[in-house]
LUMMAR-476969 format. One line per field, with one value per residue (C-alpha): residue number from 1; chain; x, y, z. Coordinates in Angstrom, 3 decimals, padded with zeros to 6 digits. Layout:
N
resi <- [NUM,...]
chain <- [A,...]
u <- [X,...]
v <- [Y,...]
w <- [Z,...]
***
This chain:
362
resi <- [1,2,3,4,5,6,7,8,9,10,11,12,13,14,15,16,17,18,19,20,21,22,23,24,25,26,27,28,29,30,31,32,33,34,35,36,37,38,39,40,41,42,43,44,45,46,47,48,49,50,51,52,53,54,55,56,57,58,59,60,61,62,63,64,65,66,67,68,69,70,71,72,73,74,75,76,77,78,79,80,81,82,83,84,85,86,87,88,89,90,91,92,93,94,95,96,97,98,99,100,101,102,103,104,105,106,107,108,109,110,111,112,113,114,115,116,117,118,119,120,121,122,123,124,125,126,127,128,129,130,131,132,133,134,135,136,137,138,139,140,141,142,143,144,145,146,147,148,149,150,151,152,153,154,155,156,157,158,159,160,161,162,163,164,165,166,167,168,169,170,171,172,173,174,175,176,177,178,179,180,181,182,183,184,185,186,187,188,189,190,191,192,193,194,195,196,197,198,199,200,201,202,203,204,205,206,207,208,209,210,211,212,213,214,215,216,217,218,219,220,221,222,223,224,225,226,227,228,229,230,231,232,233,234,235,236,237,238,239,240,241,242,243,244,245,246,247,248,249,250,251,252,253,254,255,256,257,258,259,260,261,262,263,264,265,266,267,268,269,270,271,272,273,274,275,276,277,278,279,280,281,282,283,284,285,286,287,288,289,290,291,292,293,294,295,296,297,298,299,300,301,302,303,304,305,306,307,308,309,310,311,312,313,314,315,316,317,318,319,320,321,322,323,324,325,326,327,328,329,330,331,332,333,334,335,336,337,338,339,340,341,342,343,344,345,346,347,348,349,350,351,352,353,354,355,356,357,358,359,360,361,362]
chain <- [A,A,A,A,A,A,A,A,A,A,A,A,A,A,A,A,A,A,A,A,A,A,A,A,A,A,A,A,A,A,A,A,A,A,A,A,A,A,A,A,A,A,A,A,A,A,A,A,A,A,A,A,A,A,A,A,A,A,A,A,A,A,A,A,A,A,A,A,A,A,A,A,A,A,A,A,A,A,A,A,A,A,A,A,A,A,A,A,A,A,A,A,A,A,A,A,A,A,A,A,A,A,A,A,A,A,A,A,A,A,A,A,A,A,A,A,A,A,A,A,A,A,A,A,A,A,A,A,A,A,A,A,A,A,A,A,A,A,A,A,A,A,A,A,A,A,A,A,A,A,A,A,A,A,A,A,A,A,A,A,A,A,A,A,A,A,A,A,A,A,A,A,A,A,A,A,A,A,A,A,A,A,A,A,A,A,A,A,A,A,A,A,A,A,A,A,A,A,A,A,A,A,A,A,A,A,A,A,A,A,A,A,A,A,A,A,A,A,A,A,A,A,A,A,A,A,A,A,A,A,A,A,A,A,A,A,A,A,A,A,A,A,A,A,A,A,A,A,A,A,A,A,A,A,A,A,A,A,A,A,A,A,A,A,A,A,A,A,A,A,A,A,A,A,A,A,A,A,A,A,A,A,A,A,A,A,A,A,A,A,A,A,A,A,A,A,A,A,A,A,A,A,A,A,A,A,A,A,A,A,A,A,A,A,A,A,A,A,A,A,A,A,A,A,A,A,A,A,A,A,A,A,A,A,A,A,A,A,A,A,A,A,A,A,A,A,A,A,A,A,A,A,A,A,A,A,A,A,A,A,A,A]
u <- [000.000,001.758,002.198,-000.525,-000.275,-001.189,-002.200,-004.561,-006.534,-006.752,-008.004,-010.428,-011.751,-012.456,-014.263,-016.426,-017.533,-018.522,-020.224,-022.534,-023.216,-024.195,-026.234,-027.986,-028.396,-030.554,-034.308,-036.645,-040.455,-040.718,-038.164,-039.939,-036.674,-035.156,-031.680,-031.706,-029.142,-029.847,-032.835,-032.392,-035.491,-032.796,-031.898,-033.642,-034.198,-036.744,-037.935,-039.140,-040.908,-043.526,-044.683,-046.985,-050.557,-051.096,-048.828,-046.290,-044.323,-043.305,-041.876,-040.105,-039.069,-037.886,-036.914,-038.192,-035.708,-034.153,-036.808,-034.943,-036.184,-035.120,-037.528,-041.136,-043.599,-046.590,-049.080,-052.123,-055.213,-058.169,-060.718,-060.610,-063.320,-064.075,-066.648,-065.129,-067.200,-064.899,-062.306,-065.171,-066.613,-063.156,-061.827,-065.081,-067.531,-065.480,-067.318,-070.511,-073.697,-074.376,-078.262,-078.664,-075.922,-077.273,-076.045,-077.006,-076.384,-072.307,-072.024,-072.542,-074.741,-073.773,-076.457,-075.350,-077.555,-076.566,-077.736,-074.174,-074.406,-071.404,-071.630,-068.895,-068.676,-066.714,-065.740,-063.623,-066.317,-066.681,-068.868,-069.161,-072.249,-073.327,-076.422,-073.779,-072.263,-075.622,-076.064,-072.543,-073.695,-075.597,-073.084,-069.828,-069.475,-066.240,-066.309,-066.628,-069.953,-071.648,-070.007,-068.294,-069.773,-067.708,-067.680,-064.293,-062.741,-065.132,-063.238,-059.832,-059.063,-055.678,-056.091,-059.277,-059.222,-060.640,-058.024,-054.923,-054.831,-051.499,-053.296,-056.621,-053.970,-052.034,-055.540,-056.879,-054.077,-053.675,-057.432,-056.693,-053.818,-055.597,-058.507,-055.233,-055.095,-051.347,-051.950,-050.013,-051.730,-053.104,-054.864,-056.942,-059.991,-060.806,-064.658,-065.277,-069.023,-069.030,-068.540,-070.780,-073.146,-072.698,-072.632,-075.715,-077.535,-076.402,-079.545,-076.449,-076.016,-079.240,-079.201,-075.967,-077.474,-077.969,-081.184,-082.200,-080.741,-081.860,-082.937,-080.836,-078.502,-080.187,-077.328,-073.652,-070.904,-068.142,-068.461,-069.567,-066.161,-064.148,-061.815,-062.129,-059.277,-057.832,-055.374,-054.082,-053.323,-049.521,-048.314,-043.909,-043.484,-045.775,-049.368,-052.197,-053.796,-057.265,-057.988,-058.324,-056.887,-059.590,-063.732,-064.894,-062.789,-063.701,-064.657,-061.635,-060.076,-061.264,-059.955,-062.183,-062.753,-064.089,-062.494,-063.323,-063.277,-065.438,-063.917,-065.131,-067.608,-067.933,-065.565,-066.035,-063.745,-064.069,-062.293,-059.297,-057.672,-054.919,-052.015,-052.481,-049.839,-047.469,-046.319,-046.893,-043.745,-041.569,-040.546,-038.041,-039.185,-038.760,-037.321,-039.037,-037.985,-038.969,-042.557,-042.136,-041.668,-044.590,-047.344,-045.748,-045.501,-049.599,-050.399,-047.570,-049.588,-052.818,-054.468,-054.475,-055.898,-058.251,-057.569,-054.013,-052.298,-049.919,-047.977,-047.214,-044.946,-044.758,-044.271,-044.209,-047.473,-049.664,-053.123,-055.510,-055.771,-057.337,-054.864,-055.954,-058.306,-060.979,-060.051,-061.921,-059.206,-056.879,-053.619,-051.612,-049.707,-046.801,-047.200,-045.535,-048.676,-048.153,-050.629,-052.024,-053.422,-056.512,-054.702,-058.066,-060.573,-057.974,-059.571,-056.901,-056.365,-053.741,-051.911,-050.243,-047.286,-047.295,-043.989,-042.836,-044.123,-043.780,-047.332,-049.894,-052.668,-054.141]
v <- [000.000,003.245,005.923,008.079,012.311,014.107,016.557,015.022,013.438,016.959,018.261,015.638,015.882,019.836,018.908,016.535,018.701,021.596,019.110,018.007,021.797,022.267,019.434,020.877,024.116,023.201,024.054,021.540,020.827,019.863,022.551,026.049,028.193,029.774,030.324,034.327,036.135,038.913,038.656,042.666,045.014,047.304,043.880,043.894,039.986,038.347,034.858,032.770,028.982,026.690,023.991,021.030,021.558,024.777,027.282,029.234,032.611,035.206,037.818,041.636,043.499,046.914,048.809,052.387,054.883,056.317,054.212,053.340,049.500,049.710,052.198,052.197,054.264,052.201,055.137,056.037,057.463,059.347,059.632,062.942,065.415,067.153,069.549,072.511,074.586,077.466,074.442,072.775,075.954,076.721,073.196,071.592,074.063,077.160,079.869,077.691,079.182,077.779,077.485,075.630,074.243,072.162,070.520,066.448,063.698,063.600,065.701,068.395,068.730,071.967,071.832,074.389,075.701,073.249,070.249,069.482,067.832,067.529,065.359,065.579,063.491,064.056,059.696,060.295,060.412,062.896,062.714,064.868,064.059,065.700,064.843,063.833,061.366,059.795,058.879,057.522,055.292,053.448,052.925,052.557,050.564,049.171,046.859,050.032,050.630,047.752,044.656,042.161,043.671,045.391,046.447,048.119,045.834,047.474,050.850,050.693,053.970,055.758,058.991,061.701,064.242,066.650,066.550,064.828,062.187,063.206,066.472,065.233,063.323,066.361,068.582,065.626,064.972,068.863,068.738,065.960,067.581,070.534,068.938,066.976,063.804,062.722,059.973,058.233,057.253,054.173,053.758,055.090,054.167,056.460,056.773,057.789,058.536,055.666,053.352,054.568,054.630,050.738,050.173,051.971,050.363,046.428,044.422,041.931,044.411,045.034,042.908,044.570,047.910,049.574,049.227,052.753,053.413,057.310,057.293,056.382,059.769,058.471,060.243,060.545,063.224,064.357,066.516,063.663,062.192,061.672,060.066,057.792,058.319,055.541,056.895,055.579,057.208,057.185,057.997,057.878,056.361,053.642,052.964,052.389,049.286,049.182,046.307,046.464,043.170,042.594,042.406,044.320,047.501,050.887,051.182,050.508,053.404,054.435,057.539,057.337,060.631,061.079,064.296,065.695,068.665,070.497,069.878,067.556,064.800,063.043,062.329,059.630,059.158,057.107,055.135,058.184,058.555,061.191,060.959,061.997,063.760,061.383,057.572,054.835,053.575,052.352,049.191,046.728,045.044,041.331,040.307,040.581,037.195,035.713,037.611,035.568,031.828,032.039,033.244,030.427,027.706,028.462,028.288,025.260,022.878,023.359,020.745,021.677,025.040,024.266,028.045,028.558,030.577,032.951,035.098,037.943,041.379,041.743,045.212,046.987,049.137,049.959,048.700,049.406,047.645,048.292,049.327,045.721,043.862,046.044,049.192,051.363,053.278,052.656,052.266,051.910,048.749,048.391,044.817,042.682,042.712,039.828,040.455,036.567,036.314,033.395,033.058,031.825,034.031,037.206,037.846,039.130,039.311,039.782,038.391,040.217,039.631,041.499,043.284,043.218,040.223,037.480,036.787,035.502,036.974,036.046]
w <- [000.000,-000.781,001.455,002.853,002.154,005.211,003.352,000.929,004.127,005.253,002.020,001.555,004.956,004.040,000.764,002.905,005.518,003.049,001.069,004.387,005.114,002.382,001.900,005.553,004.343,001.795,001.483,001.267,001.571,005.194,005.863,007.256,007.171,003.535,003.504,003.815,004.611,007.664,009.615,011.238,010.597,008.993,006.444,002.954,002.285,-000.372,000.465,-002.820,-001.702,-002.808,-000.648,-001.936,-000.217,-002.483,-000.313,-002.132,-000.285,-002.569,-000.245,-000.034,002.610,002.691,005.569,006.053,006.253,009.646,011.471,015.144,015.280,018.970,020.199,018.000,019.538,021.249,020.974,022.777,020.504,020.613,017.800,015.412,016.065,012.531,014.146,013.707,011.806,009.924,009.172,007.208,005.348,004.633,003.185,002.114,001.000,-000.586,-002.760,-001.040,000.098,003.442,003.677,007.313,009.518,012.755,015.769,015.832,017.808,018.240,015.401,013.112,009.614,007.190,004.220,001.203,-001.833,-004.357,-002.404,-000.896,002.418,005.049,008.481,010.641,013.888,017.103,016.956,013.836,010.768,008.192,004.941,001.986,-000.496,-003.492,-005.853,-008.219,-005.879,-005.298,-008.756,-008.578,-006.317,-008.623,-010.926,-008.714,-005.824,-003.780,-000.992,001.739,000.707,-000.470,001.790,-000.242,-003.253,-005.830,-009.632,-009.569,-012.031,-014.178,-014.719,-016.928,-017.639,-016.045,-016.812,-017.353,-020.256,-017.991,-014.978,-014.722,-012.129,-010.140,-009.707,-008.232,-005.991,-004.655,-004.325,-002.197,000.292,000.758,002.056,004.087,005.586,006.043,008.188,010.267,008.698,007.355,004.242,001.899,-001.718,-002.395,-005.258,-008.236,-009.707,-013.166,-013.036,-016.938,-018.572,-020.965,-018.013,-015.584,-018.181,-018.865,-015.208,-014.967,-017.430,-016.679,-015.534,-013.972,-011.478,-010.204,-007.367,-006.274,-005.718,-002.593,-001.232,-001.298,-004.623,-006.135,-009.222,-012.393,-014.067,-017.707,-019.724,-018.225,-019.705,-019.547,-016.796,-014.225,-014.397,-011.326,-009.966,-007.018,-004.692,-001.961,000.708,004.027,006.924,008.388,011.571,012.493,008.850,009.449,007.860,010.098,009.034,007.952,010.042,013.807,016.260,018.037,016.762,019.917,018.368,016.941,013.123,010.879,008.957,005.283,003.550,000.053,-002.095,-005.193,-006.752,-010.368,-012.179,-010.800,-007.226,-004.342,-005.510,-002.422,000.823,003.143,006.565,009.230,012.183,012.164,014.958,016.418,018.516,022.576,023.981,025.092,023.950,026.487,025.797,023.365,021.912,020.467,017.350,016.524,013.331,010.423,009.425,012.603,012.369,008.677,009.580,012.232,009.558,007.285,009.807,010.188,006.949,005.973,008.382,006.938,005.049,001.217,-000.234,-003.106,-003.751,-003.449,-001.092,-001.321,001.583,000.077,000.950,005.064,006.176,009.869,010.793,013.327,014.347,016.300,019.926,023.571,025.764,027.531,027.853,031.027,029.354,026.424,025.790,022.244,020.556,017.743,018.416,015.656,013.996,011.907,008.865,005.923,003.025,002.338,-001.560,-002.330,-006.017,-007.821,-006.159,-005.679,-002.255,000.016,004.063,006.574,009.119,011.681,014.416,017.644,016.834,020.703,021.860,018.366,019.251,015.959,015.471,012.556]
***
């Protein structure tokens, strides 16, 4: 037998162990962790899996900028009260003829000549309506007002001839800021005459109305055309989610106006809350990556999805929560929130992370 090199058995023994690592470090099925580098909340990762009972993760993160992870305000809330008179004639109802303006229950009603009617509510609710946005109504409907009913995939359009989108945008949030609120953009939908004539018109529909529907336009131009407008509300960077944690909570935000040519169409606000004066404390936020692999593990031991599941981008935000359990006063409690996509039926949820504690709530 010839003579044995030390230094081949040492060099094989390398190749072998790198070779098992690797062989470990390897993804499978069964396996619930990816092989991402960085796990911080300051650490961009992507996570890309498919599993075999219909679960597949397709996941960004980004981390907002000159956010201190360590020390995320836990904040206590109060609802916005909107009833202050001059700030509505002002922002709402300029070059307006006020013909009554009354006090009612938790609120206040301002009623102008042209049949314009504003509500505005000490618990965080404002409204804007207009004759025009009641025959809207009838043509256009989102899941706010009419459940789990929607026609929005109706409307293609990007743009109106009559104002330019990004315009309608800025106009919009500058009201908004105006009556307190600070909002990011969400979406657009382009409500143009020749579709809100078809919707109007589509016997497929009917049963989809509201119940008290006025009566139908009959001919729509160009001068009904609006856009409907979708923001969020942010507060220290972060969104405030539109869903609350727990079913006993307050109404959940919606920031929806409909803004056109000729100005304010319709607004409608509720569940919007403001800061109090000082934080209750402040927190240290779990890994993103942790918050991850718990909303995965959930949804990797199900049984199969006929509709097919995916977890999609997970992002830090606040939601609303009781400040515990005997109390009835509220928070904004920063979670980890994972946006979960039915593939078929496009419906979409959430699930959210405590971002303190790693607790599921889903």
């Amino acid at each position: 037998m010839g003579k044995v090199n030390p230094k081949q058995v040492l060099l094989l023994g390398s190749l072998l162990v790198l070779i098992i690592n690797l062989t470990a470090c390897k993804p499978t099925d069964d396996d619930n962790s990816s092989a991402v580098i960085g796990s911080a909340p300051t650490q961009s990762f992507t996570v890309k899996e498919k599993f075999s009972n219909g679960l597949s993760v397709s996941t960004q993160y980004t981390p907002l900028k000159n956010m201190n992870y360590n020390a995320v305000l836990c904040q206590p809330i109060k609802e916005v009260n909107f009833c202050d008179e001059q700030l509505l004639k002002k922002t709402l109802l300029p070059n307006k003829t006020i013909v009554n303006i009354q006090n009612v229950d938790n609120g206040l009603e301002i009623r102008t000549s042209d049949k314009t009617n504003v509500f505005a509510s000490k618990y965080g609710t404002l409204s804007v309506n207009t004759p025009l946005s009641e025959s809207i109504s009838y043509s256009y409907f989102d899941s706010n007002s009419m459940g789990e009913g929607s026609n929005t995939s109706a409307f293609h359009k990007e743009q109106l001839t009559t104002i330019p989108k990004e315009q309608a945008i800025k106009v919009c949030q500058n009201i908004l800021a105006m009556l307190g609120i600070n909002v990011q953009f969400d979406k657009a939908i382009v409500l143009d005459a020749e579709t809100l004539q078809q919707q109007e018109q589509d016997p497929q529909k009917t049963a989809a109305k509201p119940e008290a529907a006025p009566k139908k336009k009959g001919k729509w131009s160009k001068s009904d055309e609006c856009y409907a407008l979708y923001f969020h509300q942010i507060y220290n960077q972060m969104e405030i989610s539109k869903y609350c944690l727990r079913h006993d909570s307050p109404d959940s935000p919606v920031i929806k106006i409909l803004y056109g040519k000729g100005g304010i169409v319709s607004i409608y606000i509720q569940g919007i809350y403001q800061a109090e004066a000082n934080p209750i404390k402040t927190v240290k936020v779990c890994s993103p990556r942790t918050a991850l692999e718990k909303v995965i593990k959930m949804y990797k031991s199900s049984f199969s999805f006929d509709d097919p599941i995916e977890i999609s981008n997970i992002s830090l935000c606040y939601a609303v929560d009781k400040l515990n359990d005997n109390s009835n006063s509220f928070i904004w409690k920063p979670v980890w929130a994972t946006k979960i996509i039915e593939q078929k039926s496009k419906n979409i949820s959430y699930a959210f992370v405590e971002a303190e504690t790693e607790k599921l709530i889903s």
